[in-house]
Structures are given as structure tokens and as C-alpha cells.
C-alpha positions as CSV (number, residue, x, y, z in Angstrom):
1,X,16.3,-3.6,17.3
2,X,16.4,-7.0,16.0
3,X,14.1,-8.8,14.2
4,X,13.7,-13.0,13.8
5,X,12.1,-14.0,9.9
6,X,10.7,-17.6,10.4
7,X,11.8,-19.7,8.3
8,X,8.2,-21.1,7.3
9,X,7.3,-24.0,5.0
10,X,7.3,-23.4,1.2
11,X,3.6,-23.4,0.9
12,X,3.1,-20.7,2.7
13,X,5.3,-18.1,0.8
14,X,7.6,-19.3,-2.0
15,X,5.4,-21.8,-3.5
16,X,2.9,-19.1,-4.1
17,X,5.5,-16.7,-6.3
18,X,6.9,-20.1,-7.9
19,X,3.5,-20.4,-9.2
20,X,2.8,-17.0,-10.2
21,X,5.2,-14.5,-11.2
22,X,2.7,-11.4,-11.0
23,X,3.0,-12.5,-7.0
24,X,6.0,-10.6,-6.7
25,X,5.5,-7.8,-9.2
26,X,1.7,-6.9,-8.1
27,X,0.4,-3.9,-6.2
28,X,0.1,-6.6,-3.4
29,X,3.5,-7.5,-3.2
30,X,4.6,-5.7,-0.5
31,X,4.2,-8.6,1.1
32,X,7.2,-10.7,-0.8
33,X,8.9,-7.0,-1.1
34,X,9.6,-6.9,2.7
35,X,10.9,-10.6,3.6
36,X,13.0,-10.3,0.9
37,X,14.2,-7.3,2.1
38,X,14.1,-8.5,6.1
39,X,16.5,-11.4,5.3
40,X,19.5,-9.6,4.3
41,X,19.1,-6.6,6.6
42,X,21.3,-5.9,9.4
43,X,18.2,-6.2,11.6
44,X,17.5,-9.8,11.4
45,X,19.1,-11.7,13.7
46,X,18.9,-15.6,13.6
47,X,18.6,-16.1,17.3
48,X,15.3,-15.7,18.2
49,X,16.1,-15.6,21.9
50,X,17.2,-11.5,21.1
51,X,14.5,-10.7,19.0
52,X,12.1,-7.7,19.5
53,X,10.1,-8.9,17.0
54,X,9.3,-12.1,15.2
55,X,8.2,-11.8,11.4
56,X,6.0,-14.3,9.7
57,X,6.0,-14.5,6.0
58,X,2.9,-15.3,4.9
59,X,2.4,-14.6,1.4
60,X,-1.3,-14.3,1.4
61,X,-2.3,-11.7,-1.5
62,X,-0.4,-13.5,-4.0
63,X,-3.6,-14.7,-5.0
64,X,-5.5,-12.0,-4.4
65,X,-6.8,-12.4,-8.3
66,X,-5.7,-13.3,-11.7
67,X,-4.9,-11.0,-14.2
68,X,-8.7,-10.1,-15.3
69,X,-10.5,-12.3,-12.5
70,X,-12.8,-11.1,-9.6
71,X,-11.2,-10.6,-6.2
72,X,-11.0,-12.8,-3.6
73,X,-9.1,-13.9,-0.2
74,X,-11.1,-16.7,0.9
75,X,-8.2,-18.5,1.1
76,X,-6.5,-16.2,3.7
77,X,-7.8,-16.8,7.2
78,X,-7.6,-20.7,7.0
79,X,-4.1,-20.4,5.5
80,X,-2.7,-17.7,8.3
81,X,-4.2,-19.8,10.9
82,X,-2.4,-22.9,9.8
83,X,0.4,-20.8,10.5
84,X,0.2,-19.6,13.5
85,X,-0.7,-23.6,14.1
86,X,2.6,-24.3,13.1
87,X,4.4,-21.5,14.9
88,X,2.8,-22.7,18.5
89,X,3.5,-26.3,17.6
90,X,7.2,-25.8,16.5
91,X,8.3,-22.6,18.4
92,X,7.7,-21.0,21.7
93,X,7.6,-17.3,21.1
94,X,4.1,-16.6,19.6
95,X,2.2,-18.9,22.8
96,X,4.5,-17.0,25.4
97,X,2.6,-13.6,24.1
98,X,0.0,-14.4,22.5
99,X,1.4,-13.2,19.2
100,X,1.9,-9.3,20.9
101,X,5.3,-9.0,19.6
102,X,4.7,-11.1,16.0
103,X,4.3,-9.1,12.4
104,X,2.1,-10.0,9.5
105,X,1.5,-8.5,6.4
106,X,-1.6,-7.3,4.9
107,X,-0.8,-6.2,1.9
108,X,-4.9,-5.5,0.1
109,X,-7.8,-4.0,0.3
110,X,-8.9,-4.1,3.7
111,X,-5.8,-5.1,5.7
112,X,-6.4,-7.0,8.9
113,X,-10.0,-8.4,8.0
114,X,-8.3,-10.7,5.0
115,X,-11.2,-10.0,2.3
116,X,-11.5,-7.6,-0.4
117,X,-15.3,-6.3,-0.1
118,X,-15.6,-3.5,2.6
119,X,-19.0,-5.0,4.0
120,X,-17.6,-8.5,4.2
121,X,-14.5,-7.1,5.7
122,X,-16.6,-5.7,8.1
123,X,-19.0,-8.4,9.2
124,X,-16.0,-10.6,9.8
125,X,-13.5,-8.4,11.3
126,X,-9.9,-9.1,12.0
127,X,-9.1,-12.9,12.6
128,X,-9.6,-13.6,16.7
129,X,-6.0,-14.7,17.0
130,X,-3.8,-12.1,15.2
131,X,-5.6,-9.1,16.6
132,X,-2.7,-8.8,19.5
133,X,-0.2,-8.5,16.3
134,X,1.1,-5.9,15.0
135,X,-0.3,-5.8,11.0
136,X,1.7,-4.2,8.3
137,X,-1.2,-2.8,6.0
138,X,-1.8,-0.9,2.7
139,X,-4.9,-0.1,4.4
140,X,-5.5,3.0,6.4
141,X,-8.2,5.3,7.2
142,X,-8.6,8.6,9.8
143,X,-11.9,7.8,11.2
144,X,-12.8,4.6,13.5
145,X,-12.7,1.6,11.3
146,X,-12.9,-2.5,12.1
147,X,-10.5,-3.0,9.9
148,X,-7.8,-1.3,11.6
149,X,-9.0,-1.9,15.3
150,X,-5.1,-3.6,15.6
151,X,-1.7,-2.0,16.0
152,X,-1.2,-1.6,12.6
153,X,1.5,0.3,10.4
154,X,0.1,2.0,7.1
155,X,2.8,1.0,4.5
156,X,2.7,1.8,1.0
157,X,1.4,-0.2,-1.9
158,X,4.1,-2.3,-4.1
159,X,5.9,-0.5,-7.4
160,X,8.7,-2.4,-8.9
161,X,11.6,0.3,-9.1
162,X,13.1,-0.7,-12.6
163,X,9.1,0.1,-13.7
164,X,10.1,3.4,-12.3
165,X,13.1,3.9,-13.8
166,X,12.1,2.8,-17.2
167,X,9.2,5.4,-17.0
168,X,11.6,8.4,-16.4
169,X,14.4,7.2,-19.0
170,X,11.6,7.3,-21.4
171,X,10.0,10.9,-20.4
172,X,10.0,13.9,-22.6
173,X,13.8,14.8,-23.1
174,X,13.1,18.9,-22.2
175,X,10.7,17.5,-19.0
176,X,7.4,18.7,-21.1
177,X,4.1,17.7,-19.1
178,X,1.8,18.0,-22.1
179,X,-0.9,16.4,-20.1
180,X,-2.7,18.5,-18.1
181,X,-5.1,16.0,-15.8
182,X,-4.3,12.3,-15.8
183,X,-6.3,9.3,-15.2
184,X,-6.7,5.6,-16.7
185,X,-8.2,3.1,-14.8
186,X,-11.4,1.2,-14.1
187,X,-14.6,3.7,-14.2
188,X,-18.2,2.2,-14.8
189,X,-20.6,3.9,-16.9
190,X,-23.8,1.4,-16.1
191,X,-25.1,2.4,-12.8
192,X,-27.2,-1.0,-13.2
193,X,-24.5,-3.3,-12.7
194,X,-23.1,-3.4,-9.1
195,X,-19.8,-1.8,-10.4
196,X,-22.2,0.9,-11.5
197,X,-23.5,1.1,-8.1
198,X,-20.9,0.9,-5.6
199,X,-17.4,1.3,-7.1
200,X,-15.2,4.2,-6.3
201,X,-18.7,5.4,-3.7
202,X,-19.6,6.3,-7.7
203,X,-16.9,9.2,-7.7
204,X,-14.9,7.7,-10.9
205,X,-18.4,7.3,-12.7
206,X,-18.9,11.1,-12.0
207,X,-15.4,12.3,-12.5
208,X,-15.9,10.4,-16.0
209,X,-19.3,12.1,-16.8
210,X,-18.3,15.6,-15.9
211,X,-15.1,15.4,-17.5
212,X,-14.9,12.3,-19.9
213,X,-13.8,14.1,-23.3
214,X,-13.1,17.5,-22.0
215,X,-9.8,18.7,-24.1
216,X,-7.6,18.9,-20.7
217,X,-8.8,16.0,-18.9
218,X,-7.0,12.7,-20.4
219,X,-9.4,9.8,-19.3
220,X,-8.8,6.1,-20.6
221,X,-10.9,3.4,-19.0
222,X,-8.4,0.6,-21.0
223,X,-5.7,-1.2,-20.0
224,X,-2.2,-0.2,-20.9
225,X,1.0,-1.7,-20.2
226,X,2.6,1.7,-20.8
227,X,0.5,3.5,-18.6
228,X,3.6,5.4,-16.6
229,X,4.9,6.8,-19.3
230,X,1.7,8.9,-19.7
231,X,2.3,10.1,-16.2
232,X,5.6,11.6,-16.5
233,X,3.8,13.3,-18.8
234,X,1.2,14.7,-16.6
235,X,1.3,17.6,-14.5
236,X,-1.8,16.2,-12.1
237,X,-2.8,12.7,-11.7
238,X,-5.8,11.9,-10.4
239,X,-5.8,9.2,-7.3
240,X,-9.6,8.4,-6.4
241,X,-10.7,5.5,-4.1
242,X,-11.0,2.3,-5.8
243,X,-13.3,-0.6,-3.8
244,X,-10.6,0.8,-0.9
245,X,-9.5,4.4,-0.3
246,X,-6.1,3.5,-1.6
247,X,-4.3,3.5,-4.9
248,X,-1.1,2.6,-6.2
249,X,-1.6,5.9,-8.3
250,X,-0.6,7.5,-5.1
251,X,3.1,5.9,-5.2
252,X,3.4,6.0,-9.3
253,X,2.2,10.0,-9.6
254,X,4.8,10.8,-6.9
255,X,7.6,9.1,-7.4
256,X,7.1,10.2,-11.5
257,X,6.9,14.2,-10.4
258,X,2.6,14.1,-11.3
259,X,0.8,15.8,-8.0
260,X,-1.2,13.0,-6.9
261,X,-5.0,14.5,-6.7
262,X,-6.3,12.5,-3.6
263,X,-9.8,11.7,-3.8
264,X,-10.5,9.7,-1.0
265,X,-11.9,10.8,2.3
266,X,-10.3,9.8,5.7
267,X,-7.6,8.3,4.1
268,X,-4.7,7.9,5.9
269,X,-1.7,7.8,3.6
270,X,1.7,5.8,4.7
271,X,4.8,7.0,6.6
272,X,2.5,10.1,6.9
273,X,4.8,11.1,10.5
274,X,7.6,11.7,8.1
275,X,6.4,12.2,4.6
276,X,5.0,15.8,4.1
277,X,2.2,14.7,2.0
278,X,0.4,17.8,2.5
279,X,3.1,19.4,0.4
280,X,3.7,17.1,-2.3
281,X,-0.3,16.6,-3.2
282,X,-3.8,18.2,-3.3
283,X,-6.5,16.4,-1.0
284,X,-9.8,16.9,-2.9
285,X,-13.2,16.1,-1.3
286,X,-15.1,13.2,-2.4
287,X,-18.6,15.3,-3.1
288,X,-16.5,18.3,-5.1
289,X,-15.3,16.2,-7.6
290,X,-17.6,18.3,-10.5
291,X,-15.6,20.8,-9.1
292,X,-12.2,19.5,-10.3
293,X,-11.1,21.7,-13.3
294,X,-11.5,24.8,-10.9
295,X,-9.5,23.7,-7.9
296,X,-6.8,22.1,-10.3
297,X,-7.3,25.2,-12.2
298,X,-6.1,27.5,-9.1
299,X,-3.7,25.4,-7.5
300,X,-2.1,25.6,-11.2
301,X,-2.3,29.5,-10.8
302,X,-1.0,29.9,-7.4
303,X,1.4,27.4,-5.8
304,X,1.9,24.5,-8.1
305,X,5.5,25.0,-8.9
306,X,6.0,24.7,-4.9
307,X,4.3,21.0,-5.3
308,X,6.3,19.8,-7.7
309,X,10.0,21.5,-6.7
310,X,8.8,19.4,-3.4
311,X,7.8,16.6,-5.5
312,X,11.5,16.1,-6.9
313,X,13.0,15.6,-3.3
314,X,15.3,12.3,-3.3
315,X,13.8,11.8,0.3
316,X,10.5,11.5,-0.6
317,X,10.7,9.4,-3.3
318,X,13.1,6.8,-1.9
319,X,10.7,6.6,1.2
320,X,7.7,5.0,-0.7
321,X,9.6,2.5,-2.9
322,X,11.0,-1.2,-1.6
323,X,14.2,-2.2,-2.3
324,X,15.7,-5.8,-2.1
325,X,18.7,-6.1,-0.4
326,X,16.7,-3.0,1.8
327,X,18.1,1.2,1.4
328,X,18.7,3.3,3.7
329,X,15.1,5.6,4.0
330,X,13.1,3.4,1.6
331,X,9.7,2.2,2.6
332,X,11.3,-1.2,4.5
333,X,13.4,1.0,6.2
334,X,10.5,3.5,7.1
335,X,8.2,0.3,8.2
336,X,11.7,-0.6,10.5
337,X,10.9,2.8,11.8
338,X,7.9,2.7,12.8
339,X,8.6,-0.4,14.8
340,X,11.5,0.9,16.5
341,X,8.7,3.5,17.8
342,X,6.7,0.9,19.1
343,X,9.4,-1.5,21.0
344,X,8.9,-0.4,24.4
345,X,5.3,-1.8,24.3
346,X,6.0,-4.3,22.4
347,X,9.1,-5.9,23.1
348,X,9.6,-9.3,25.1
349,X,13.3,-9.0,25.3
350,X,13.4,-5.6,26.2
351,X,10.6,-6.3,28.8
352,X,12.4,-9.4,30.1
353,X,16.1,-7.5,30.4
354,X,14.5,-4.3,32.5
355,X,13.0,-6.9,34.8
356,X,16.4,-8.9,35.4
């Protein structure tokens, strides 16, 4: 398989992280994470007359917010079609078909519809031209959605490995979780404000209620730079749905040993036909949440040695963190993968050589 990165104009990719430097360090940054990655693995090929696929690096969710501002992508669709403007005015390979065999990132919320607000997303649905792509998302769900009415691959939320790294070197010495159920994050307590009323379907709001100040839940609504070391300290971390059903608890809690406690129904969690999630975390219905200390409470008593012994598999954990210059099995490799399984549909070259 070989893959051909364009070699865009500044302003759409490097100018963003030149003026930010959270762009490439943010749960968004995926998106950075994988051209990075693309242009010094064996896969890219700088002819794009033998290319199965053509990658366009569009750094879109590089400002997705700032550090305590309100989210927004109003900026996306007019700047990914000014690329694709520029691709069908300087290149021939996205007019030929129609984009079919071209890769984007969408690296937020709601994936292919470019906005962060699931009702927005939904009224205006995935940009016209990319929906013969194939969309690299953070976003995926089980049940029909708009949002992921594309081919799409469900790819794992950015976590800078030296973050990772520093977090273990700094866990307890004799591997002590002293932390018995883990969460710190956003969670509203006003029900008048629309935080209050929508956020998290109002799951955090009640896991915060039923168990705010309970001696084994630890629940922090504050900031904290530190935050993973408190996971390695964890046995479970909790991992509800944000304004999205994904997290980047999901990737922190396994990659530092903590059972991610998925509270998010539907969700479709990445590389899922090759990571055994169902054996490295619990899956806990959004409307038995008041019902947490009991089902943590047995899967402690019965099989939660068997979660985390899985939990400590190199393989897992190298699948759901990016690496620049790319490793063997990490998630660029695993996205690779997943295109690999779709290059008989998609491939012009292949297409073109069975026809010669």
C-alpha cells in the first residue's frame, strides 16, 4: 500500500501549530500526530501516480478552542473546502474520483460534520464534497448516526507518550492503587445553566450527586496539570460521555493500568476489530449510573484481576498511542490497517492495474 501526503500550503497545517503549541499536544491532535507520522513511514511514496491513497493535511482542530474558551469549528468547512479548491486546481487525483480514494482527519467531537454541538452537527451534516472520502475520526457510535454516514475509521483521541511515561515513572514504587473510583473533570451542579441541562445527557451531574463525597469515590471538578498521576493510582477510572460519547479518559485509564468504566451508550471505541476492549474495560449503562458502587463493587469481587493482568499487555497499549517517526502496532500503524482493509474498494491504482 502506498500512500501520497500533499504537500499543502503553510496555512493550512503548520501555520496553525506555529501559532499555538497546545495544537500539537491537545486531545485533538491526532490530526498533526498522523502527518507527522505519514511523512517518514515506509508507506508514503512521493509519486502520486502509485498511490492508493492520497492524504490531505488539514489541520483543522487546532483551533478547536483556547485553553478555557467555548468550542467552536466555524472555521472548518470554509477552510477544508479551500483545500480541496486547491487540490482540483493544482493536482489531478481528487477530480478523477471525486475524492473516493482521499483521507481527512476529523480529529473532534463530531467527526465528519466539522462542529462541536451534536444538534448543529446534525442539521448540517457532513460537508457535500468530502462525503465520498474516507474520514479519520475520534468520533464513533453503534447506532445510525449523520455524523458518520461516510467511510470513516474510528481512531483514538491524542495522548502525548512522554505524558505517559512521566505518569508511570512517578507511580507508587510497590504498584499501590490507593484509589478506589477515579474521576476529575467537568461536571455541572446548576441544572439552570445549559451545561446543567445538557452536558454529559446529565450523567456526570448524577454520578456527582450520588457519589460526590462518598469515602471511595475520588471526584474533583478542578483542573489539574497532574491529573495522571492520580490515575496510576486508581484501580477504576471512570470514562462518561462528555458533549460526545468519547473521552480521552478512555486512552489515559488504559494505557496507565485504571479499567476504564465506559459510560457512554452506542459508543463505538477505536481499533475495536483488534483491541479486545471487552476485556480490558467495564461497559456501564448510561441510566444505571446510581448503580455504580455495586457493579464496580462485584466486578472488584469476581474478575477484576483478569482486567487488569489484560490491562498490562504491551499490545494493547502500544495500539492506542501515536508515535512520530510511526511503530510498529501503534495507533498510525492500526489506522494503516484499517486502510489496507479497505483498498480494494477504494483504490484507483489497484483498480486501473486489474483493468490493464
Amino acid at each position: 500500500m502506498k500512500i501520497y501526503v500533499y504537500d499543502l500550503p503553510a496555512s493550512y497545517n503548520v501555520d496553525w501549530v506555529t501559532a499555538s503549541d497546545r495544537c500539537a499536544t491537545h486531545l485533538f491532535a491526532a490530526e498533526v500526530a498522523i502527518h507527522r507520522a505519514l511523512l517518514s513511514s515506509d508507506v508514503r511514496t512521493l509519486d502520486p501516480e502509485e498511490a492508493d491513497f492520497f492524504f490531505v493535511p488539514v489541520y483543522v482542530s487546532c483551533n478547536f478552542s483556547t485553553s478555557n474558551g467555548f468550542p467552536s469549528l466555524s472555521h472548518a468547512r470554509s477552510l477544508l473546502s479551500s483545500a480541496v479548491d486547491f487540490l482540483s486546481d493544482h493536482y489531478p487525483f481528487w477530480n478523477r474520483t471525486q475524492g473516493s480514494d482521499h483521507v481527512f482527519v476529523a480529529s473532534h467531537d463530531f467527526g465528519a460534520c466539522f462542529h462541536a454541538m451534536e444538534d448543529m452537527a446534525i442539521e448540517e451534516g457532513i460537508p457535500e464534497f468530502m462525503k465520498k472520502s474516507i474520514i479519520l475520526q475520534t468520533f464513533g457510535v453503534k447506532y445510525k448516526h449523520p455524523c458518520q454516514e461516510v467511510e470513516h475509521v474510528v481512531i483514538p483521541p491524542y495522548i502525548q507518550p512522554e505524558s505517559v511515561q512521566k505518569a508511570i515513572e512517578k507511580a507508587p514504587v510497590n504498584g499501590r492503587r490507593d484509589i478506589w473510583a477515579f474521576f476529575r473533570g467537568k461536571m455541572e451542579v446548576n441544572p439552570k445553566n445549559i451545561s446543567g441541562r445538557f452536558y454529559s445527557k446529565g450523567v456526570r451531574t448524577a454520578i456527582l450527586k450520588k457519589y460526590g463525597g462518598r469515602r471511595r469515590f475520588y471526584l474533583n471538578r478542578h483542573r489539574f496539570a497532574g491529573y495522571r498521576s492520580e490515575i496510576v493510582r486508581s484501580v477504576f477510572c471512570l470514562c462518561p460521555l462528555g458533549w460526545a460519547p468519547w473521552s480521552p479518559r478512555l486512552v489515559e485509564s488504559a494505557v496507565l493500568g485504571c479499567v476504564p468504566v465506559v459510560i457512554a451508550d452506542g459508543i463505538q471505541l477505536p481499533f475495536s476489530e483488534t483491541v479486545r476492549w471487552p476485556e480490558i474495560s467495564l461497559t456501564v449503562a448510561e441510566k444505571d449510573v446510581r448503580s455504580l458502587r455495586k457493579i464496580l463493587e462485584h466486578v472488584a469481587a469476581t474478575n477484576l484481576s483478569v482486567i487488569q493482568r489484560n490491562l498490562h499487555e504491551p499490545v494493547f497499549k502500544r495500539a492506542l498511542l501515536y508515535n512520530v517517526p510511526m511503530k510498529e502496532g501503534d495507533a498510525t500503524w492500526h489506522i494503516l490497517e484499517s486502510l489496507w482493509r479497505k483498498l480494494d474498494d477504494r483504490s484507483y491504482r489497484r483498480s486501473r492495474v486489474l483493468s490493464q
